[in-house]
MIDOSE-1310 file (N, C-alpha, C; in nm, 2 decimals, decimal comma, always signed):
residues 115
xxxx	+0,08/-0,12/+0,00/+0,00/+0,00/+0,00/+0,09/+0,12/+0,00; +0,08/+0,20/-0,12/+0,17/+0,34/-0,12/+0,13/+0,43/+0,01; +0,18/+0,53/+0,07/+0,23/+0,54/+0,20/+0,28/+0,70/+0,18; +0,25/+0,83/+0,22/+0,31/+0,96/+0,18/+0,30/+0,98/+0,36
xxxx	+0,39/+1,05/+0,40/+0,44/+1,08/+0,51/+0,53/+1,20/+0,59; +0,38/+1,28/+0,56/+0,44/+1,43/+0,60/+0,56/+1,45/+0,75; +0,60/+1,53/+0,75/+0,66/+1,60/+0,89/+0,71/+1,71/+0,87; +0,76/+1,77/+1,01/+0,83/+1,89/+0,97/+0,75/+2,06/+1,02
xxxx	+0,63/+1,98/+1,03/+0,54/+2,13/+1,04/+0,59/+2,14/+1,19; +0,52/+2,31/+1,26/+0,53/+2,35/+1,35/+0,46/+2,45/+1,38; +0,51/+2,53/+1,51/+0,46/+2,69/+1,53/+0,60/+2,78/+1,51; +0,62/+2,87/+1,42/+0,70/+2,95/+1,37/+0,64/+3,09/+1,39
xxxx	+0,76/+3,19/+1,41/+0,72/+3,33/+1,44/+0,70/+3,37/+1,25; +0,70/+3,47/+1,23/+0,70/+3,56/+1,09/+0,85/+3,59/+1,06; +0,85/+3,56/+0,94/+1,01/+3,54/+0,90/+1,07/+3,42/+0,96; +1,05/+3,34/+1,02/+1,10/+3,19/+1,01/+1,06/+3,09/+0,92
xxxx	+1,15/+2,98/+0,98/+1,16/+2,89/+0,79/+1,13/+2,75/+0,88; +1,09/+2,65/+0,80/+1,04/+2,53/+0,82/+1,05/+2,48/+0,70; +1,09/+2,31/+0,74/+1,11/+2,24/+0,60/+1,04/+2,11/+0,66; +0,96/+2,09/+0,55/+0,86/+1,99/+0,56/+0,90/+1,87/+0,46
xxxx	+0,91/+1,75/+0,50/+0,96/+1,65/+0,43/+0,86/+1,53/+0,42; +0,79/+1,48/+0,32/+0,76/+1,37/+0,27/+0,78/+1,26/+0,19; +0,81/+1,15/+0,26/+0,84/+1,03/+0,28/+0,75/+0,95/+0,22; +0,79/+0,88/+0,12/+0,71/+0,79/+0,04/+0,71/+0,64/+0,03
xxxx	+0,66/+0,58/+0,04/+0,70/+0,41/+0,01/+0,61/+0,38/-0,09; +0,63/+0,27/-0,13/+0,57/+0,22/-0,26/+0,55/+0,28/-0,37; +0,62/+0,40/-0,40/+0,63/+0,45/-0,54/+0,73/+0,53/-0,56; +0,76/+0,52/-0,63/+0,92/+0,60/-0,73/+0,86/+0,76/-0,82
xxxx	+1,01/+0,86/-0,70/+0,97/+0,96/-0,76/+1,06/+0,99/-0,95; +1,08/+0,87/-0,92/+1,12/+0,84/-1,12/+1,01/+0,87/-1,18; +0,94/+0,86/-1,15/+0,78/+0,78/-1,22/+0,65/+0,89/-1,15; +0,65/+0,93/-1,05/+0,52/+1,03/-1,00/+0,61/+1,15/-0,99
xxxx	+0,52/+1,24/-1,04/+0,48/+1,37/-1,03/+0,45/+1,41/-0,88; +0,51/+1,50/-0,80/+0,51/+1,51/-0,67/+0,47/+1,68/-0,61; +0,32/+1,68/-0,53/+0,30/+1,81/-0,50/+0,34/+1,82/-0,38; +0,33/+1,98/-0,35/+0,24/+2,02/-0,22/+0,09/+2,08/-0,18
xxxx	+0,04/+2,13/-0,14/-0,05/+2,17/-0,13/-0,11/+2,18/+0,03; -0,18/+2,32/+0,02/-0,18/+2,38/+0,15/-0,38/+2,41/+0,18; -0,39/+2,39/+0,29/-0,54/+2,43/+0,31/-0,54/+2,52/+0,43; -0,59/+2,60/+0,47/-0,62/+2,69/+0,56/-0,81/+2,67/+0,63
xxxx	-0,82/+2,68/+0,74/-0,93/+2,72/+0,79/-1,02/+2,78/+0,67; -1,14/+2,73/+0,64/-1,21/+2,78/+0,54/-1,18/+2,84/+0,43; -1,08/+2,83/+0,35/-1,03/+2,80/+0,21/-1,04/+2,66/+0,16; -1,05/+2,68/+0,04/-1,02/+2,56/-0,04/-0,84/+2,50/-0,09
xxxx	-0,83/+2,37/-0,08/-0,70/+2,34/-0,09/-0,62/+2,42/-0,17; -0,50/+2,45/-0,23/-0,42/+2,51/-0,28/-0,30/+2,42/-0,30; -0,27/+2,44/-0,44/-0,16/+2,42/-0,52/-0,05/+2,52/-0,46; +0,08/+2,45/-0,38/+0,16/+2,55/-0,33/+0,29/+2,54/-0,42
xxxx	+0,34/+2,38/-0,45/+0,49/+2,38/-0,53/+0,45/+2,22/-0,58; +0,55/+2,19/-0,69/+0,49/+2,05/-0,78/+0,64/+2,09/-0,79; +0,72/+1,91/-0,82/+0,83/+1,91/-0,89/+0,77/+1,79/-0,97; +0,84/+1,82/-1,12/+0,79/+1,64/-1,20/+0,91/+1,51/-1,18
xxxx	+0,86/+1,41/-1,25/+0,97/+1,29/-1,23/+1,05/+1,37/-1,31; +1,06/+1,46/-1,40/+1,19/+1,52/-1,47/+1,28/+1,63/-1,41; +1,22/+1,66/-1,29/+1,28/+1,74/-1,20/+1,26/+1,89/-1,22; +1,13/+1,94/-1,31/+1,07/+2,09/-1,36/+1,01/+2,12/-1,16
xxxx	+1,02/+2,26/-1,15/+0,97/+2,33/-1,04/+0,84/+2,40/-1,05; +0,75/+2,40/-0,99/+0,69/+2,52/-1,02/+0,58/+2,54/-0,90; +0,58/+2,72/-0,85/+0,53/+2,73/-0,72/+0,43/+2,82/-0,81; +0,36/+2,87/-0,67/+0,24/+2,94/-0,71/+0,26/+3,11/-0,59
xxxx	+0,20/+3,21/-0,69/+0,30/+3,29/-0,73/+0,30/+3,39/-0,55; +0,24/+3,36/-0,44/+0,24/+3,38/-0,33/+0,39/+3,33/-0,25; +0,44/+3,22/-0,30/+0,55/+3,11/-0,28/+0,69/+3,13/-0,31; +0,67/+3,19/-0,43/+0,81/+3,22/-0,52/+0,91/+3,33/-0,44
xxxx	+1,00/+3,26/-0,44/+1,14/+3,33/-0,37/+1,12/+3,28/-0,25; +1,04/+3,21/-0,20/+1,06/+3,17/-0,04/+1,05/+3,04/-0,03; +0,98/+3,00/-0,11/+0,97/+2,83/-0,06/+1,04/+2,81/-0,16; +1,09/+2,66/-0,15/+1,16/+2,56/-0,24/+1,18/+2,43/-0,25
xxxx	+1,06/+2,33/-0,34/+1,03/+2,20/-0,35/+1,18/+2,12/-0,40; +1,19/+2,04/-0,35/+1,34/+1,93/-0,42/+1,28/+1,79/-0,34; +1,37/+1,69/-0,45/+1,34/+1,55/-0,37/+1,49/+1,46/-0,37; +1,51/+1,39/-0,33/+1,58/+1,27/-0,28/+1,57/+1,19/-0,35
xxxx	+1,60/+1,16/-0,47/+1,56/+0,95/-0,46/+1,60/+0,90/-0,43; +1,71/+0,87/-0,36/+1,77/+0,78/-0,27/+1,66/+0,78/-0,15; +1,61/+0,87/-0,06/+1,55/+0,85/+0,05/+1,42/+0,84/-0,03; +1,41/+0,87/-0,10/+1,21/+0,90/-0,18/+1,13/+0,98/-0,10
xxxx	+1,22/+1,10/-0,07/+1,16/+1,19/+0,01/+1,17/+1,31/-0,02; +1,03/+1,37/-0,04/+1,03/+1,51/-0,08/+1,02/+1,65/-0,03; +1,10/+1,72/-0,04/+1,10/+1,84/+0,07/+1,06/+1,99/+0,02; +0,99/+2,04/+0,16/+0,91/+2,20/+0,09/+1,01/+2,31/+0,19
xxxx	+1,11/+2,32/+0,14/+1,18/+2,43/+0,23/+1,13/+2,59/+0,27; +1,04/+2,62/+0,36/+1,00/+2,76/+0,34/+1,05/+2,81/+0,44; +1,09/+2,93/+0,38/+1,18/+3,11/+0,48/+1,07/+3,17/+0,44; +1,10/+3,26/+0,54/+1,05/+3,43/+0,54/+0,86/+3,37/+0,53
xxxx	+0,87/+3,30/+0,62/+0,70/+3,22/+0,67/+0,63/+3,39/+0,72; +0,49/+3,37/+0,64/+0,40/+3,54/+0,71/+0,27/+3,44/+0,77; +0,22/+3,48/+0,81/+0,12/+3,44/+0,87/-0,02/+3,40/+0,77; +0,00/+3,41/+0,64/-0,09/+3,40/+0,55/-0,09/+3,22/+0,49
xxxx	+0,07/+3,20/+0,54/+0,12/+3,05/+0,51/+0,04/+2,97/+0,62; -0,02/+3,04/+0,73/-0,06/+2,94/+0,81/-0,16/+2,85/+0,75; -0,16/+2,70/+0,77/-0,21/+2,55/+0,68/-0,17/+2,47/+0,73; -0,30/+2,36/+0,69/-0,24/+2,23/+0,73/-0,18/+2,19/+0,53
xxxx	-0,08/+2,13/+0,55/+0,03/+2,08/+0,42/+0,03/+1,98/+0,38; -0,01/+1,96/+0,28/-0,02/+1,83/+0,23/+0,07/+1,77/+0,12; +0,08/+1,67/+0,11/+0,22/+1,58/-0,01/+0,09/+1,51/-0,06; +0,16/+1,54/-0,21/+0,04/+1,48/-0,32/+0,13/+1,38/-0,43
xxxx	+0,13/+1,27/-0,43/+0,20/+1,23/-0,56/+0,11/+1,16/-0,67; +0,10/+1,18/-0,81/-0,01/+1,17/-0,93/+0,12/+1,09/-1,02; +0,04/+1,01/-1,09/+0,10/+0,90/-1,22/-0,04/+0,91/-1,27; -0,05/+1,01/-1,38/-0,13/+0,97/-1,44/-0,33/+0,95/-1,40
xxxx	-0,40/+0,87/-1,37/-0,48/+0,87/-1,28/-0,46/+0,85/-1,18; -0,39/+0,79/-1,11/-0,34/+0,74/-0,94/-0,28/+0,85/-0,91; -0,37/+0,86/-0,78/-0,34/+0,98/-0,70/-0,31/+0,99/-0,57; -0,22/+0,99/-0,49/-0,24/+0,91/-0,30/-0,19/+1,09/-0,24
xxxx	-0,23/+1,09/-0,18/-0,21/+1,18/-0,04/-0,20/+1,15/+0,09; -0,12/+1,24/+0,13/-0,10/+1,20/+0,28/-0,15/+1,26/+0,36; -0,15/+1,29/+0,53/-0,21/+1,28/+0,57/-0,21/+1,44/+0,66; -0,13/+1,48/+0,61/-0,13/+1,65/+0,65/-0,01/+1,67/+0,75
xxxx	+0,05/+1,77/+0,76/+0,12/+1,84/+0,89/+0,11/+1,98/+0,90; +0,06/+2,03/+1,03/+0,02/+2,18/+1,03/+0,12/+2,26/+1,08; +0,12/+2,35/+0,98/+0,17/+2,47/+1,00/+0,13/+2,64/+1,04; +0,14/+2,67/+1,12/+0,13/+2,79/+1,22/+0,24/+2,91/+1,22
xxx	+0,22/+3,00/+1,13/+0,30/+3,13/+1,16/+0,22/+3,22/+1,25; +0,28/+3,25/+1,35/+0,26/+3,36/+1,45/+0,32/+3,45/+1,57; +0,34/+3,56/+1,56/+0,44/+3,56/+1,67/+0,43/+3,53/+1,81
C-alpha cells in the first residue's frame, strides 16, 4: 500500500523557515509527479509547489522566492523548504503524488506562523 508521510510542520514566528519532508514508500519519484498543497481554515486546498519525475519546479506565485520543492531518490523523500514564513502561510500541508490517474495523499502536517 503506497504510503506519503508528512513531517516537519510547527509553530514559527513571521520570518521563520520550516522544511517539511515527505516520505514515500511504494512509489518512485522516477515515475510520480510530486506536489504540495496547502489548506487553511475555510479556504479551499491550494496548489503550493509541484516538482515532475523530470525534475521541472513550479510554485504558485504567493510562494516564489521563499519556498523551495526538491526530492531525494535515494531517500524517496520530498522536501518543501519555506523562509520568510507570514502568517498567511498558516495550513495544514499536504504531499500529493499523481502517475497519471493514481493519486495518494498524505495525511497533513500543520503549519502555524505567529508571533
Amino acid at each position: 500500500q503506497v504510503q506519503l508521510v508528512e513531517s516537519g510542520g510547527g509553530l514559527v514566528q513571521p520570518g521563520g523557515s520550516l522544511r517539511l519532508s515527505c516520505a514515500a514508500s511504494r512509489i518512485s519519484f522516477r515515475t510520480f509527479n510530486m506536489h504540495w498543497y496547502r489548506q487553511a481554515p475555510g479556504k479551499p486546498r491550494e496548489l503550493v509547489a509541484s516538482i515532475s519525475s523530470g525534475g521541472s519546479v513550479s510554485y504558485v506565485d504567493s510562494v516564489k522566492g521563499r519556498f523551495t520543492i526538491s526530492g531525494d531518490i535515494a531517500k524517496n523523500t520530498v522536501y518543501l523548504q519555506m523562509n520568510n514564513l507570514k502568517p498567511d502561510d498558516t495550513a495544514v500541508y499536504y504531499c500529493n503524488a499523481v502517475l497519471f490517474v493514481t493519486n495518494h495523499w498524505g495525511q497533513g502536517t500543520q503549519v502555524t506562523v505567529s508571533p
